[in-house]
N, C-alpha and C positions, 0 to 999 in steps of 0.2 A: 504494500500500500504506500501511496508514495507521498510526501507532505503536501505537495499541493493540491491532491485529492481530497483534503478535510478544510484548504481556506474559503469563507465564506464574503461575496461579493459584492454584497450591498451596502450603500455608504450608511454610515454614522449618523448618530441622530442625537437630540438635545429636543427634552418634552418636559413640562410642565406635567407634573400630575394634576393639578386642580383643570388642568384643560383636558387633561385624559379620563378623570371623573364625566364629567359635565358629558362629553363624547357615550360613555356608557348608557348613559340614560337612556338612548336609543332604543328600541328594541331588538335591532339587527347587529351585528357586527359580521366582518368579512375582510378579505383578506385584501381590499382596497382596488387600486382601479389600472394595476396592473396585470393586462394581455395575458391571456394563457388558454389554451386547448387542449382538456383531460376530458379523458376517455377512462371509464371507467369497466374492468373485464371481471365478470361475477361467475362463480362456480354456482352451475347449476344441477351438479348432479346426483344421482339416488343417493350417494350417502350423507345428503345434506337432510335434512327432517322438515315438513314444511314451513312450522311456524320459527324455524329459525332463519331459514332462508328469507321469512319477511325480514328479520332482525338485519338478516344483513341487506337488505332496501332500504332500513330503518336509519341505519351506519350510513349507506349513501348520501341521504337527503340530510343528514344532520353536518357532513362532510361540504355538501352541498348547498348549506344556508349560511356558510360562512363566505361563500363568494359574492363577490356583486355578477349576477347573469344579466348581458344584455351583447348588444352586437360587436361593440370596442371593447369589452373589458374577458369577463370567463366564458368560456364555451362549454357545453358536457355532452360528451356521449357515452352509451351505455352498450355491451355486449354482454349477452351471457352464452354460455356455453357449456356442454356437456358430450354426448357423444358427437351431437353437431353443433356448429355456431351461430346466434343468431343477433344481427342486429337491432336491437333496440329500439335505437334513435341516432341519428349521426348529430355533428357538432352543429348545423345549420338547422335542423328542424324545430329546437325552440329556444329563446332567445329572450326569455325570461323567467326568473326563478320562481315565479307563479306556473308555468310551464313545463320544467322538466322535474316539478315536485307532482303535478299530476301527471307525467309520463311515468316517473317512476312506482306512482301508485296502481300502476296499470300493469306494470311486471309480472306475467307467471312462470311460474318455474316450470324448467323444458322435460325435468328427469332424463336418463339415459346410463347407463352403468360404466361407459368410459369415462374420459375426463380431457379431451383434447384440448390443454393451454395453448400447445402449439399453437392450434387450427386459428385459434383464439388472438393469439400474438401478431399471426400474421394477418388476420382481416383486419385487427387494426392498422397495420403498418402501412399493409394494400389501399382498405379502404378509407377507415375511420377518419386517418391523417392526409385524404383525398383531397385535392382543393374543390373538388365536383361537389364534395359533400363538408364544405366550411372549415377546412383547415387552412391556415392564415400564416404565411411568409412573416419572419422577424417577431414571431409568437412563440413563446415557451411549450413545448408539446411534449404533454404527461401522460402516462400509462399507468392504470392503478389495477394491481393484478388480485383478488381476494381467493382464496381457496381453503377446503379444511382436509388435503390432502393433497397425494401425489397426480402428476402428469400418467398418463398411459404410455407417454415416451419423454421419458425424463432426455434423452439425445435431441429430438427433433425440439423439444422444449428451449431448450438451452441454447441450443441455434440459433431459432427466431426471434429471441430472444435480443441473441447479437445481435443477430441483422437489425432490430427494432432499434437499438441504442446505437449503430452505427449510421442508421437514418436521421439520428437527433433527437430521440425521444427519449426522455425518461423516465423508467421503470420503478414504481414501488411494488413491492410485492407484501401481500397481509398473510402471512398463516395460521389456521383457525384450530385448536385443539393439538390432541395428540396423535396425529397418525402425519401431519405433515413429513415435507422430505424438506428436512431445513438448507440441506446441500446444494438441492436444486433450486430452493424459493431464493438463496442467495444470490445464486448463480441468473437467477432471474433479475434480481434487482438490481440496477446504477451502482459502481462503486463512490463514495464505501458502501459497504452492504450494512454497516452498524448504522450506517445512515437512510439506507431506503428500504430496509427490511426490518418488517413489526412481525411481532410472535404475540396472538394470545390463547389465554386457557382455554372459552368457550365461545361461543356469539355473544352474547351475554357482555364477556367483557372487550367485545368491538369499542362499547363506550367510554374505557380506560385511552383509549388511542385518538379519538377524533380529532381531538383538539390539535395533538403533537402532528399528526399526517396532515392536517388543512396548514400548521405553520411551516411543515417543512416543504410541503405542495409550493405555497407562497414566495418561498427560498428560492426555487428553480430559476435560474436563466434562459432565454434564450440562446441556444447555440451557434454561434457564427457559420457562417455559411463558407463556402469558397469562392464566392465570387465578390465577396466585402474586402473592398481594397481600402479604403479609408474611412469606414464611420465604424468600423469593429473595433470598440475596445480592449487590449490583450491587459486578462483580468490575474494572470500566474503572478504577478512580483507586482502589483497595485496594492497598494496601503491604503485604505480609506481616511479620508479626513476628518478631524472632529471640530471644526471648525462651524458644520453645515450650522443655521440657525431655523432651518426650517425642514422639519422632518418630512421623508417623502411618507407619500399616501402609503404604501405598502408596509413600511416599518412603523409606523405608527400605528397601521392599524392589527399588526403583529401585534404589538403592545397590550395593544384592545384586547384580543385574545387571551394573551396572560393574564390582564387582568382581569378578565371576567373569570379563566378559566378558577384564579386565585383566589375573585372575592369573599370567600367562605372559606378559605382552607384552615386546616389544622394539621400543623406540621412543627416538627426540630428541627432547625438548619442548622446547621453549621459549616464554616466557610475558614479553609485552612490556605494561609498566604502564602507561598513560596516568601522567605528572605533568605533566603543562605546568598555566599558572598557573590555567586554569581547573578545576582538580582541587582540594578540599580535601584539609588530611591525614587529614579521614576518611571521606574516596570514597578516596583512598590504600590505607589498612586495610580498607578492605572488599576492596578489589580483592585482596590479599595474604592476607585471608580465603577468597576465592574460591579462591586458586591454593594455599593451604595442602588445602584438602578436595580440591581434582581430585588433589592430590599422595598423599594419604590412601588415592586406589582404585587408583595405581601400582605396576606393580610395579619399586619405583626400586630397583637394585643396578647392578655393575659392568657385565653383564653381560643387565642387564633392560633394564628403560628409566630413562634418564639425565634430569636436568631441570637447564636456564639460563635463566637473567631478568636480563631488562634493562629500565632504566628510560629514558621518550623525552620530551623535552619538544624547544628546537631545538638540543639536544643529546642522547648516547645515554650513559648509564652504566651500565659491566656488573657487576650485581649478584651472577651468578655463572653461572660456564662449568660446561658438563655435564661435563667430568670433573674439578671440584674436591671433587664430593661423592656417594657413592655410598647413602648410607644415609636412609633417610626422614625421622626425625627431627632428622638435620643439617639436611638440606634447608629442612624446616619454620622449623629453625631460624633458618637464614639470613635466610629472607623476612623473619621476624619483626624482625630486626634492619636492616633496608632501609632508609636516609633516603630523601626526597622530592628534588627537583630543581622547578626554574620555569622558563619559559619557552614560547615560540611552539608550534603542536603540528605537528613536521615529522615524519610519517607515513614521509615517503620516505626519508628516514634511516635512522628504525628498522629500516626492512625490507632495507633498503643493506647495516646492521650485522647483521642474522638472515643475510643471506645471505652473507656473506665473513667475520663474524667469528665468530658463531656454531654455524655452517656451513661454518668452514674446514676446508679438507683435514686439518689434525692435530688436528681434534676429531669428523668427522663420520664416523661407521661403517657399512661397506659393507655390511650384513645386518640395517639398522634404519630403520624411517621415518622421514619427517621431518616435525615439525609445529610450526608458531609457532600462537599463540592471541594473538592480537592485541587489545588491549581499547582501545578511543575512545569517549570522551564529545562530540565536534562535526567538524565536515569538519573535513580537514588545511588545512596554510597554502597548500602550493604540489600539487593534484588532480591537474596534468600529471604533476607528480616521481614523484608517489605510485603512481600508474597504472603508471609505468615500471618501477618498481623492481618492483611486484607482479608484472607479465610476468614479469621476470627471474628473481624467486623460484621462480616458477610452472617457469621451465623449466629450474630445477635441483632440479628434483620436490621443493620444497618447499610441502608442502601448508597453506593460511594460513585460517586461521578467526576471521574478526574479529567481535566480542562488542560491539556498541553498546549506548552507555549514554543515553538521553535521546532529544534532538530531534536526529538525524544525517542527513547525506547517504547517502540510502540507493542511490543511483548510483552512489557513490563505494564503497562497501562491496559491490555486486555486482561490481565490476569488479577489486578488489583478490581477491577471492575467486575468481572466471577462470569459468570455462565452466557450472560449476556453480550462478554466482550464489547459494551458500549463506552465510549469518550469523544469528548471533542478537542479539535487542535486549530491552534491558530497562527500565523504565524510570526505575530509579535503580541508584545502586552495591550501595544496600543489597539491591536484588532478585538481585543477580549468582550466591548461593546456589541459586537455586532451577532453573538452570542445568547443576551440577556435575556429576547423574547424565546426562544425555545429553551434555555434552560432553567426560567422561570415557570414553567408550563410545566416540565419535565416535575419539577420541585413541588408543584402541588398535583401532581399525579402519583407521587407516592401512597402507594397502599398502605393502610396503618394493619403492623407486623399481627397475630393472631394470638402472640404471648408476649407480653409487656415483660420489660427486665425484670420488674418489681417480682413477677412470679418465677425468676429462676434462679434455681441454688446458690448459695452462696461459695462461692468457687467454683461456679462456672465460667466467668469469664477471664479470670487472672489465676494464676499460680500463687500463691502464699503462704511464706511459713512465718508459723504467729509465734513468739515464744511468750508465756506470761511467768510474771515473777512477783514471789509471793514476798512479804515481809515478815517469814514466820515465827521469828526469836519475839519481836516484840507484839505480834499478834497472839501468843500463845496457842495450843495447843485447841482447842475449841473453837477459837476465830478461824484458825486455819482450814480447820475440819470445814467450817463456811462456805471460806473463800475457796477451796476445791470445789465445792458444792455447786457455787455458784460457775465458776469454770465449768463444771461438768453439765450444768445447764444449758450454758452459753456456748458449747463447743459441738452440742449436739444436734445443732441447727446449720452445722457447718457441713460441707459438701469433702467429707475426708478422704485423701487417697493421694497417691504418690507423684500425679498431675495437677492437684489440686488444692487442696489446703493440707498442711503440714502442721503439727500442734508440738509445741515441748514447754516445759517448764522448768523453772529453777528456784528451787528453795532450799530450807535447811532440811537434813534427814538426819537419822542418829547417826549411819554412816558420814560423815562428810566427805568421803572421795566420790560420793554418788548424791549430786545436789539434784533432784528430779529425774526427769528423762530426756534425750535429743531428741530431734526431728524426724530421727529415722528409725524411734524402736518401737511405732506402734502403725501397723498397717491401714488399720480402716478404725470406724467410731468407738465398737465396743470395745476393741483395746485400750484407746487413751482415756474409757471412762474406767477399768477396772484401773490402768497404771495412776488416776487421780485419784481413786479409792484407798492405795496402798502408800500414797506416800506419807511422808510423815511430816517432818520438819527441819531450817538453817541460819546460817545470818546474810540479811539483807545488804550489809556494807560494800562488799565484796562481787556479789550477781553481777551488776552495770560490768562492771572488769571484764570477769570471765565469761560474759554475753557475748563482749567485742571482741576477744581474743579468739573465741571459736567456737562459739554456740550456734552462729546461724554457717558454720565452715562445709565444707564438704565430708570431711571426717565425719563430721556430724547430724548430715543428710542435708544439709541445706542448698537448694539450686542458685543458679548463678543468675538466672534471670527472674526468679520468682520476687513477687515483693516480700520486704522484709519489715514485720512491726513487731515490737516490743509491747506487750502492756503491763508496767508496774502498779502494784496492789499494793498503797504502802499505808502501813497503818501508824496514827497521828503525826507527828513532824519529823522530818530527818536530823539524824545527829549530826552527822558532816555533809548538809545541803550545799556548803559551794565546790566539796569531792565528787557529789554525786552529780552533783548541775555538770562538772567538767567532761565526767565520763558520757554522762547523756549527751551532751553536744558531741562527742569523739562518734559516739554509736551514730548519730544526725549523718556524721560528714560521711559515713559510711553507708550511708544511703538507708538505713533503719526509721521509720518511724514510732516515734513512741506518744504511747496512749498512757497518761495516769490514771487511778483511781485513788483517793485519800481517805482513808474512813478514818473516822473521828471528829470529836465538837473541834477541834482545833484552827485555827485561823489557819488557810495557807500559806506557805510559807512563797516569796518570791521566787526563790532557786526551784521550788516544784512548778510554780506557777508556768517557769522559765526553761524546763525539761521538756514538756509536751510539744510537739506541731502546733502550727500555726493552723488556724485559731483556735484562741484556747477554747473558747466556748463549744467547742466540737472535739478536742481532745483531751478534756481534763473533767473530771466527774467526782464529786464528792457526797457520803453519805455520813449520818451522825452513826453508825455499827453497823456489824456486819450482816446484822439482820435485813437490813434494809437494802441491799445488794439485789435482792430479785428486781428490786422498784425502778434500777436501772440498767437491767437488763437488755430490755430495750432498746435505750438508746443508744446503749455499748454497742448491739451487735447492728444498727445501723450504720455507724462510724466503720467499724471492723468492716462492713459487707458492703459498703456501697459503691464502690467498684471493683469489688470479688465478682 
């Protein structure tokens, strides 16, 4: 696939939304009032059912009332086909969308148990796009192919196919269910084929795609001819300008589209920046341009759909969580105000951090999609990592749409995108505009997932070994008994196993050369609640040390990629708070997080206050006894799980 087969050719635009509102009010919207000649080629055969085959007449006319029909602007014709081909209507016989919505109501299906696309392909090519019968010179000429299975000669298919696209016409192809032949429906469509080939489940969900097949219909150029010596513009190495102050009819009413398609939606965005060092800060600003206008056909409130960004270089910084801002123009705001970051471009991170931070349990809602928009300008540094972590997105139904800028791994961008192998590519930052209406469409087409994160395990999505540590000299012997207790409560909600969460403790016992258990001496749940049952009791002073020397080690079963949290139980004040505060900040630098818990009337002490992650009010938890340990239970194992 070659880079200039994804640049997109229409100029730049600059819109007002309060004029794009007012414009809605309409009742109609359409793809504005440029020229085009689609023809539309319907499967009509036996293994179609009847009342689906209306559904997909139903798909046309709705595909159909986004155009303006008249004699200068859309034309439609219609063919169906099955064992034979039959035309419809050609592009000259009605010439108003009053007109060919009662043509198409007048469709019946032909039945026949072949399925000749070919035959199909080619009366368009012969006839449909005839000038006898209203095909029009220096007009865009579309082929819209729908089927819910294979060709009878997947060969002669494929052919005609050429022949069609080498005549100037091009091909989308729809496939409907599960017996298509994806191979051939590709091979049918214009390249890219990410671009002119739709998949969906049933008829039913034809209405998932309308919107996206009339914007990218709308996209198509006219093809130059060979006989245009000077008024054909060569569109491979053209930049569009952003200069224009007057949007044309077509892209604007692209716009239209999104945002009707959007006005309702309820969606998570999230919009991940390229900075690493090969980014200027104004491929930066453009990019923050691009995500200010997809923000523009949102419907962003509390309650609509939410938007966060973060910025990736071989680090991640988050520029803001979906629920710090509910209103558009904060939003806008924000971005606007966004610094830059440098460094290596690690992919896998980013997408590490969309899925556990972005995507954590206390930010992501069970009744809204999910979608990262991901923008790269060059393959990542580590392709292995990258590839992993997009699995893992993938199968926590977060749906990822990565937007390449330039000369990219285009390998690497089908495979972060999953089954679909969908992206788009452009070939500067300054083009990223031209972008905004189909992949704001794209963004409120997301399906919302069938199990919200909220209902899956905890350590399903991240690796983590949790060590907790008890204060058991000064808890004595009965508190202790508790606080296992409550461990043992708290750990049985965890998702345990050798991939997945990892449990150890460190306390005092009568042995002292055996302070608890490691990470690696208990297989699955019922083990570490009998090893909590058995232990006994140690001194507190000391744990912080020997945590960081080699409790989360390899020796010790701890993984190299898994996160790593510490949670201390300490009961009332530390004797050498500014020893302990030092060690916890040492465990910090080592990439550990630490959770306290304080039981006792006692005032906090600052150096405890000063041990926990940031913020405190989410990592530090205090009760007046050990009794009262259930009461926060709760909201322990929200902090512990919300990006497990």
């Amino acid at each position: 696939m070659e880079l200039g087969q994804k640049y997109f050719f229409f100029a730049l635009f600059v819109i007002e939304l309060g004029t794009l509102a007012q414009r809605l009010n309409v009742n109609e919207y359409y793809c504005g009032n440029k020229p085009a000649d689609i023809v539309f080629l319907l499967d009509s055969s036996n293994s179609i059912w009847g009342p689906y085959f209306h559904k997909q007449l139903q798909f046309v006319k709705d595909v159909v009332s986004m155009f303006q029909i008249d004699t200068n602007t859309t034309r439609i014709g219609i063919v169906t086909y099955a064992s034979s081909v039959q035309e419809e209507f050609y592009l000259d016989e009605f010439l108003s969308k009053h007109g060919v919505m009662a043509a198409i109501d007048r469709i019946g299906q032909m039945h026949g148990f072949a399925t000749h696309t070919n035959r199909a392909i080619r009366i368009m090519r012969q006839k449909m796009f005839a000038k006898e019968h209203g095909a029009r010179d220096g007009v865009a000429r579309i082929g819209i192919v729908l089927t819910d299975g294979q060709s009878s000669n997947m060969l002669m298919t494929v052919w005609e196919a050429s022949k069609a696209k080498k005549a100037n016409i091009d091909l989308f192809s729809v496939g409907i269910g599960s017996k298509i032949n994806k191979r051939e429906l590709k091979m049918i469509a214009s390249r890219p084929s990410s671009e002119y080939f739709f998949e969906v489940a049933d008829f039913s969900a034809l209405q998932n795609i309308k919107d996206m097949l009339a914007v990218r219909t709308c996209r198509v150029t006219p093809k130059p001819t060979t006989t245009t010596t000077t008024t054909t513009t060569t569109t491979t190495t053209t930049t569009p300008t952003t200069t224009t102050t007057t949007p044309t009819t077509t892209t604007t009413s692209l716009l239209e589209v999104a945002y009707k398609v959007c006005k309702d939606g309820v969606s998570d965005v999230i919009f991940a920046f390229d900075s690493s060092t090969s980014v200027s800060n104004e491929d930066l600003e453009n990019q923050m341009t691009f995500a200010k206008e997809i923000v523009n056909t949102l419907n962003v409130q509390e309650n609509g759909t939410r938007v966060g960004a973060i910025l990736y270089s071989d680090q991640v910084v988050n520029a803001l969580d979906m629920n710090d801002l509910y209103d558009r123009n904060d939003v806008i705001a924000t971005l606007e105000k966004t610094k830059r970051t440098a460094g290596s471009k690690r992919l896998d991170i980013a997408m590490k951090h969309i899925r556990t931070k972005s995507f954590r349990r206390g930010l992501a809602r069970r009744h809204a999609s999910r979608l990262a928009i991901i923008i790269t300008s060059a393959p990542s540094t580590f392709r292995n990592y990258t590839e992993k972590e997009a699995k893992k997105a993938r199968e926590s139904d977060i749906v990822i749409l990565p937007v390449a800028v330039g000369e990219v791994d285009l390998e690497e961008l089908k495979s972060i995108s999953g089954p679909s192998g969908e992206f788009y590519q452009v070939p500067s930052f300054s083009a990223l505009p031209a972008l905004v209406a189909e992949i704001a469409v794209k963004a409120c087409r997301v399906p919302v997932p069938e199990k919200s994160i909220q209902d899956q395990a905890c350590g399903s999505r991240q690796e983590a070994d949790i060590i907790f540590m008890l204060d058991s000299i000064n808890a004595g012997r009965k508190n202790t008994k508790r606080a296992l207790a409550f461990i043992k409560e708290l750990t049985n909600e965890f998702d345990i196993a050798r991939d997945k969460i990892q449990v150890g403790l460190m306390s005092a016992e009568c042995n002292e050369n055996s302070p608890g258990f490691s990470l690696d001496s208990n297989k699955n749940k019922n083990e570490v609640k009998d090893a909590l049952s058995q232990t006994k009791s140690v001194d507190f002073s000391t744990l912080l040390k020997q945590m960081r020397h080699g409790a989360f080690g390899d020796n010790h079963g701890g993984r190299q990629h898994a996160k790593k949290v510490a949670v201390l139980v300490i009961d009332g004040s530390l004797e050498e708070p500014l020893r302990t505060l030092t060690e916890a900040k040492r465990a910090k630098l080592h990439g550990v997080e630490v959770i306290v818990v304080q039981v006792g009337e006692e005032k906090p002490q600052d150096e405890v206050l000063m041990m926990c992650d940031a913020p405190t009010k989410n990592n530090f938890f205090k009760v007046s006894d050990y009794s009262m340990l259930p009461a926060v239970k709760q909201t322990i194992w929200d902090t512990l799980c919300d990006d497990l």
